[in-house]
C-alpha positions as CSV (number, residue, x, y, z in Angstrom):
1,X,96.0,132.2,41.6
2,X,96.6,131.0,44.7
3,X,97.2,132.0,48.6
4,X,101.3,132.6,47.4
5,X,100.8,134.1,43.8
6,X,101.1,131.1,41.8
7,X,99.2,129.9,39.5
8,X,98.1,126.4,39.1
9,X,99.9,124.3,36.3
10,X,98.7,121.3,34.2
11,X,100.4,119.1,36.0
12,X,99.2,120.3,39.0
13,X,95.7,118.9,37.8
14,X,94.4,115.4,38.2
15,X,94.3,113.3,35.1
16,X,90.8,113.1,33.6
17,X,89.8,109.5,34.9
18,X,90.6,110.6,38.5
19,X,87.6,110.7,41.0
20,X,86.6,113.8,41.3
21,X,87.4,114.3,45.2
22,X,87.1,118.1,45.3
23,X,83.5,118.2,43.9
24,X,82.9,115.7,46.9
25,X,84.3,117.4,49.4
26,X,82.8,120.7,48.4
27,X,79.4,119.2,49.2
28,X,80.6,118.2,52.0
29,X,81.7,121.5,53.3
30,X,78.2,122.7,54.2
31,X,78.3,119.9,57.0
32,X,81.5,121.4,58.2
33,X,80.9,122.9,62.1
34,X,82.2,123.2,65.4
35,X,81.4,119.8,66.5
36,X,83.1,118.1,63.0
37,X,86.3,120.2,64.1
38,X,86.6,119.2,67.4
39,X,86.4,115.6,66.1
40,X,89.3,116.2,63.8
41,X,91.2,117.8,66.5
42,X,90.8,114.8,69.2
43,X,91.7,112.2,66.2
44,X,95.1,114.0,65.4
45,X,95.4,114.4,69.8
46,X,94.9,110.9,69.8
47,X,97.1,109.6,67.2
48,X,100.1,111.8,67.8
49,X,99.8,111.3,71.4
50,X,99.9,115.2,72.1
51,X,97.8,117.9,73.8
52,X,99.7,120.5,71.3
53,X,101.4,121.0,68.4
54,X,102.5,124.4,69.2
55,X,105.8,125.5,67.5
56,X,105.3,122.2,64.9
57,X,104.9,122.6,61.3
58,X,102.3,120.4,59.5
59,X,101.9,119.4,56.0
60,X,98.5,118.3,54.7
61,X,99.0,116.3,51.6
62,X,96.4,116.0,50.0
63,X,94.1,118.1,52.0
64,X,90.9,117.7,50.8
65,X,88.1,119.7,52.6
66,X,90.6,121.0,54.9
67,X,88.9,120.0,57.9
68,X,92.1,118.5,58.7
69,X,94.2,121.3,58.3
70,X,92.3,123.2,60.1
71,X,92.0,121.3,63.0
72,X,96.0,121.2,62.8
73,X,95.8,125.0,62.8
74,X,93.7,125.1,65.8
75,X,96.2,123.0,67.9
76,X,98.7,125.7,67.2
77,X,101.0,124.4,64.2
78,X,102.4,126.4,61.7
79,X,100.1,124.6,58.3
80,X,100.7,124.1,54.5
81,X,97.7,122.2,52.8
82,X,98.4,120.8,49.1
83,X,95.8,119.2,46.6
84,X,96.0,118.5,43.1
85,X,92.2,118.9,42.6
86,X,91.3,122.6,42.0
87,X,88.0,122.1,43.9
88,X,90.1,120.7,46.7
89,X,92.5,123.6,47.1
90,X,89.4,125.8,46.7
91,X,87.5,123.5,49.7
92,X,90.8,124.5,51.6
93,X,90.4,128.2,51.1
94,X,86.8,128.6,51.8
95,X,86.9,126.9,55.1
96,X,89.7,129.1,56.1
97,X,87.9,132.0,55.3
98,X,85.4,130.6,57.4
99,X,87.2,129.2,60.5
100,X,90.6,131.1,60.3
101,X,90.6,134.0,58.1
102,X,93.8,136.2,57.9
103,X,95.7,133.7,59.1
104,X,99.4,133.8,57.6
105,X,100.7,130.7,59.0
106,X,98.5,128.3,57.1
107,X,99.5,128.6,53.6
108,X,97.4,126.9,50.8
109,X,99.2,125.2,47.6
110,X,97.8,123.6,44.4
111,X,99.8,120.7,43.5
112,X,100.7,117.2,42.7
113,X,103.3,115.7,45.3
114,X,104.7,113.8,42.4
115,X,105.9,117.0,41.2
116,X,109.0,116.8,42.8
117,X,110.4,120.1,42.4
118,X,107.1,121.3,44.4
119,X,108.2,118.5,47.1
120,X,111.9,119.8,47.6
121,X,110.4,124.0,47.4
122,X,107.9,123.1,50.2
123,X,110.8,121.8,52.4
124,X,110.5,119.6,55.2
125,X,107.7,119.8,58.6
126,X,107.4,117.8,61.7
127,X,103.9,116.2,60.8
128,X,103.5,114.8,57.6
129,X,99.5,113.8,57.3
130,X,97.9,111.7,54.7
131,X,95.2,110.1,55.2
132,X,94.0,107.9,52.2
133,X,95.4,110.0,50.0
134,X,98.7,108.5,48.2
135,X,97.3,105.2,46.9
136,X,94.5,107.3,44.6
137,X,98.0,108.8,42.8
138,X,98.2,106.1,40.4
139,X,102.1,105.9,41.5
140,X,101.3,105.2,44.8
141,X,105.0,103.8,46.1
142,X,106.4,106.9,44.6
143,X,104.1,109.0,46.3
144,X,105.3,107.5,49.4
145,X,108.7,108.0,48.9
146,X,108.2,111.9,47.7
147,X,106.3,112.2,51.0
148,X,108.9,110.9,53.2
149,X,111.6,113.0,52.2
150,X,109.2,115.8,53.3
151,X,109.6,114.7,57.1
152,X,111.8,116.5,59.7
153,X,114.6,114.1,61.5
154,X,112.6,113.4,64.7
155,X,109.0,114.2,62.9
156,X,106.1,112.0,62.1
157,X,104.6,110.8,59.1
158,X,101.1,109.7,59.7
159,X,99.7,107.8,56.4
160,X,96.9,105.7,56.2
161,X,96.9,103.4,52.6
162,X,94.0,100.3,51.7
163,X,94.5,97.3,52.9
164,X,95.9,94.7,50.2
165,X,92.5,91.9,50.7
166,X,94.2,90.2,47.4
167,X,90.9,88.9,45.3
168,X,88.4,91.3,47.7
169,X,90.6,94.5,46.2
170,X,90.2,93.0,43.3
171,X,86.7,93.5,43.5
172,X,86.4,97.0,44.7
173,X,89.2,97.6,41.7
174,X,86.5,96.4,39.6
175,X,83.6,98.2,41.5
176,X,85.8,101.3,41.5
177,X,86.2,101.5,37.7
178,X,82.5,101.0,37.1
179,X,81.6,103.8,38.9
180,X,84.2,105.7,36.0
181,X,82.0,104.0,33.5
182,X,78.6,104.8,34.5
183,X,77.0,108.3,33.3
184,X,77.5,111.1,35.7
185,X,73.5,110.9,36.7
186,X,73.9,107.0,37.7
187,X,77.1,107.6,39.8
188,X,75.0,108.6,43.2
189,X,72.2,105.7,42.3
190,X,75.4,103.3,41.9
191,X,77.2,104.4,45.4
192,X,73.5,104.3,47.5
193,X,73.2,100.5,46.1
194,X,77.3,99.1,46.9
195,X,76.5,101.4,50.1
196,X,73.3,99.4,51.0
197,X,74.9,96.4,50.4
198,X,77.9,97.1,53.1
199,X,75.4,98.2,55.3
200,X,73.2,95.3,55.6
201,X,76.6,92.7,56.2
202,X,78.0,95.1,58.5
203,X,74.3,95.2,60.5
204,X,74.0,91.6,60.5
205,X,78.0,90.9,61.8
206,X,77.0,93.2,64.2
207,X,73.6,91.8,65.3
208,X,75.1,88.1,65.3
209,X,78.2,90.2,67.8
210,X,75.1,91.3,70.2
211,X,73.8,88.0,70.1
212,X,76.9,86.3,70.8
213,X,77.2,88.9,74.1
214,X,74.2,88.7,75.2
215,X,74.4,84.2,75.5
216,X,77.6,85.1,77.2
217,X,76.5,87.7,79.7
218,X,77.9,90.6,78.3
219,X,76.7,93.9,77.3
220,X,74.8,93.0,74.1
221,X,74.7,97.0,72.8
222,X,78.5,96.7,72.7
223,X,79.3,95.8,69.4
224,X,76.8,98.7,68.3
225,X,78.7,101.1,70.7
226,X,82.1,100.1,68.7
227,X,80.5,101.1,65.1
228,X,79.0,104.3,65.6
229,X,82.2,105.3,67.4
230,X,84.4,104.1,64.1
231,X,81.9,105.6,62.0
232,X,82.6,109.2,64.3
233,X,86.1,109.1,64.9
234,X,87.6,111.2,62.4
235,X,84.1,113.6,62.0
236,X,83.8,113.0,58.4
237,X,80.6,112.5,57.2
238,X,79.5,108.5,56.0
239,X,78.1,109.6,52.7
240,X,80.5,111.6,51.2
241,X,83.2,109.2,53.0
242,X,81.4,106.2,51.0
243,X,81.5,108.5,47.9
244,X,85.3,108.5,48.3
245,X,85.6,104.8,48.6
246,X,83.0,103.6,46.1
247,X,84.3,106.0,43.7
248,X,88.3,106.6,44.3
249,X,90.7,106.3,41.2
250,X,92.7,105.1,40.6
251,X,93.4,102.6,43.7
252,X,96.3,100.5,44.9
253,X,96.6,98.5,48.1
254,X,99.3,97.0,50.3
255,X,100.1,95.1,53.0
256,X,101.0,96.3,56.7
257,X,104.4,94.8,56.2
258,X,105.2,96.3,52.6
259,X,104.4,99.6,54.1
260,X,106.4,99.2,57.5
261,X,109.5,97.8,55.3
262,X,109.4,100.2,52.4
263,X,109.5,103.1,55.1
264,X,112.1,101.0,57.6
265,X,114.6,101.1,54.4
266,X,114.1,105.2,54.7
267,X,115.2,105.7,58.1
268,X,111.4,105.7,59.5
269,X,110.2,103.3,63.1
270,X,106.8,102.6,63.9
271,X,105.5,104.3,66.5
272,X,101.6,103.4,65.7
273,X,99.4,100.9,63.5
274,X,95.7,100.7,63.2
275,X,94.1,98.1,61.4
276,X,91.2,98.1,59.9
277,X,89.2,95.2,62.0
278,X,87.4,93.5,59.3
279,X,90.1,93.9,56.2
280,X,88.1,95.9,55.0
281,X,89.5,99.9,54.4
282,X,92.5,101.6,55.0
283,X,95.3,100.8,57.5
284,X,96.8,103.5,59.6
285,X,101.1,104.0,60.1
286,X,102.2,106.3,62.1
287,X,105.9,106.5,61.6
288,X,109.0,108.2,63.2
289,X,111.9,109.5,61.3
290,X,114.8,108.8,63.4
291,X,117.1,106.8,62.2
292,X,119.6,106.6,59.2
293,X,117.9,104.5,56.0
294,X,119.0,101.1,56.5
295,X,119.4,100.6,52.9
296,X,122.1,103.3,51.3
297,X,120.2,105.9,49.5
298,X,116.9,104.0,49.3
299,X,115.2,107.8,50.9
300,X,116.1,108.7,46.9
301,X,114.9,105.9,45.5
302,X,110.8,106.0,44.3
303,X,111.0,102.1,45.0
């Protein structure tokens, strides 16, 4: 049973082939202190441009550890986390007991938000967050478009979704289902060796950067300077982070302007884009619903 009293459906669980992010993020959770949540907390400041969110309500789809939810709970909103995974939702409650027990405005749900009875009970908050969450669905479009009905008129829906590399994403799609493939005991072998790999071409872009700097008279340690800072900026941890990406499933991509039309058509502007530098990872929207859909009933559409 959960926070509310109800008790966690089959379809509320992932299917079988599904990455098993709440057994990933429950290692993770040991890692979880004061410095990782003030992290969280400055990202979300950041983004959302705010000091605040006092008198906001926030839904965490897809929440994960939690951290994020918690460090939405500590800027003052009123919080519902929700998680398919079991382990997930249970990640969720054990950090509240932890950083914000007896707390009754952060409420804790297992579900799917392609369940879209569970979408319409939840109702509707003024900060949607999910980050990297809807493109491991399997029905990732659909996902969007449940998620987006979920937004206040006036609120923000901050999604971040792979970056469509055409053949590269074809690659990781491959890499991705290996890592289904292998036996349980070869998965962390398997991740340390694709993690190697991507560290050793990010180390040498980066060396070739400071060399570059330093024949132009610049400062030569900034290019190192800008990747421990990415690597920092949300205080998740790079292994279990590169456990997520090596092992996520399923996985879809898109590009920047699939996403920003798709949402456009549902009565959502731009009010924030991050790219990933390199192509390489997840893009981040932040959009504004404030308008009426520009295409007749396309907020009911899944596509």
């Amino acid at each position: 049973m959960n926070e509310q009293g109800r008790k966690p459906q089959d379809s509320d669980r992932p299917p079988s082939d599904h990455f098993e992010f709440g057994a990933n993020w429950s290692r993770f959770l040991r890692h979880v202190d004061e410095n990782r949540i003030a992290t969280a907390i400055s990202s979300l400041q950041t983004m959302l441009r705010t000091e605040s969110l006092a008198g906001k309500t926030f839904l965490d789809v897809g929440s994960g550890s939690g951290l994020f939810s918690l460090a939405a709970h500590r800027l003052g909103a009123s919080v519902v986390s929700l998680d398919c995974d079991p382990q997930s939702v249970a990640c969720t409650q054990e950090l509240k007991r932890r950083f914000a027990k007896e707390q009754p405005d952060w409420q804790i749900l297992p579900g799917s938000i392609l369940d879209e009875g569970l979408v319409e009970s939840v109702g509707r908050f003024d900060v949607v967050y999910a980050w990297g969450v809807l493109h491991h669905t399997g029905e990732m479009w659909k996902a969007v478009a449940r998620v987006a009905r979920s937004v206040n008129e006036g609120g923000y829906f901050w999604l971040a979704i792979y970056n469509d590399q055409q053949y590269v994403s074809r690659a990781w799609w491959n890499i991705k289902r290996w890592y289904q493939r292998l036996p349980r005991a070869m998965r962390p072998a398997y991740v340390a060796l694709i993690g190697g790999v991507l560290f050793c071409k990010r180390a040498l872009v980066t060396l070739l950067a400071c060399l570059l700097r330093l024949v132009t008279l610049r400062n030569p340690l900034q290019p190192i300077q800008n990747w421990f800072s990415e690597r920092q900026s949300r205080g998740m941890l790079a292994w279990y982070d590169l456990m997520d990406w090596v092992g996520g499933w399923p996985f879809e991509v898109a590009r920047p302007e699939e996403v920003f039309r798709f949402l456009r058509n549902r009565g959502f502007t731009l009010a924030e884009l991050v790219t990933c530098g390199d192509g390489h990872g997840c893009n981040e929207y932040l959009f504004r619903r404030s308008a009426e859909p520009i295409i007749p009933g396309s907020e009911h559409s899944d596509r």
